[in-house]
C-alpha positions in Angstrom: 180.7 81.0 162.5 180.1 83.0 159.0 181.4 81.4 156.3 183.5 84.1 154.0 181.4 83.4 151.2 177.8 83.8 152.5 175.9 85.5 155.1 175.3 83.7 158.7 171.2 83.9 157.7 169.2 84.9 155.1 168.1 88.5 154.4 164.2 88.8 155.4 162.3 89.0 151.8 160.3 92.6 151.1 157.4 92.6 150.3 157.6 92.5 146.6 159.9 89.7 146.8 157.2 87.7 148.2 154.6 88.8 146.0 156.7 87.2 143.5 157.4 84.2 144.4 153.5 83.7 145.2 153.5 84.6 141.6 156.0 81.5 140.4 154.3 79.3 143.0 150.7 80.0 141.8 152.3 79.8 137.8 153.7 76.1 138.7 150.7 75.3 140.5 148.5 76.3 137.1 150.7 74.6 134.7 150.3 71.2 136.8 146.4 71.4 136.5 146.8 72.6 132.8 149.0 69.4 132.3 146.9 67.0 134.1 143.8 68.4 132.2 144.8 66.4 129.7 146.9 63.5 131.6 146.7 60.2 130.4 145.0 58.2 132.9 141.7 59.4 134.1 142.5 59.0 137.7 144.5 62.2 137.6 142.7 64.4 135.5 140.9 67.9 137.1 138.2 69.3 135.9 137.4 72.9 134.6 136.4 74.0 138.1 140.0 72.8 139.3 141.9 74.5 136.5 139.5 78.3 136.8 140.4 78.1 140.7 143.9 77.9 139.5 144.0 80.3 137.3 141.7 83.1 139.3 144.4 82.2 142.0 147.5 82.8 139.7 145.8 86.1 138.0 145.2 87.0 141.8 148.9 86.8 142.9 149.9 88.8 140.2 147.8 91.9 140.9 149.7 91.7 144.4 152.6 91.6 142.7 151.7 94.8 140.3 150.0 96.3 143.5 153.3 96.0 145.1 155.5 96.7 142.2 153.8 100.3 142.0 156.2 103.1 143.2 154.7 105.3 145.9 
């Protein structure tokens, strides 16, 4: 049974919706190669190869997101 307050199941997400939230998921992963760049023990540290990947990738998601962002 619905609940008053909420829908019985989630709305399916467009297409730009997604786009976006590859966009957030690609930021955070960046950011935690950025941060372990730099991390403390050496153990966790990534190399420059490891942070470009992650930033090509995040620079990729968001021309999808512009791509799908355009009005047609």
């Amino acid at each position: 049974m619905p609940t008053p307050t909420g829908p019985s199941s989630p709305h399916p997400l467009t297409a730009q919706e997604l786009a976006a939230h590859e966009v957030l998921t690609s930021f955070d992963a960046y950011a935690r190669v950025r941060a372990a760049r730099d991390g403390v023990l050496p153990s966790s540290r990534v190399g420059p190869r490891e942070e470009e990947r992650a930033f090509d990738e995040l620079q990729q998601a968001i021309a999808r997101l512009r791509t799908t962002s355009r009005p047609r």
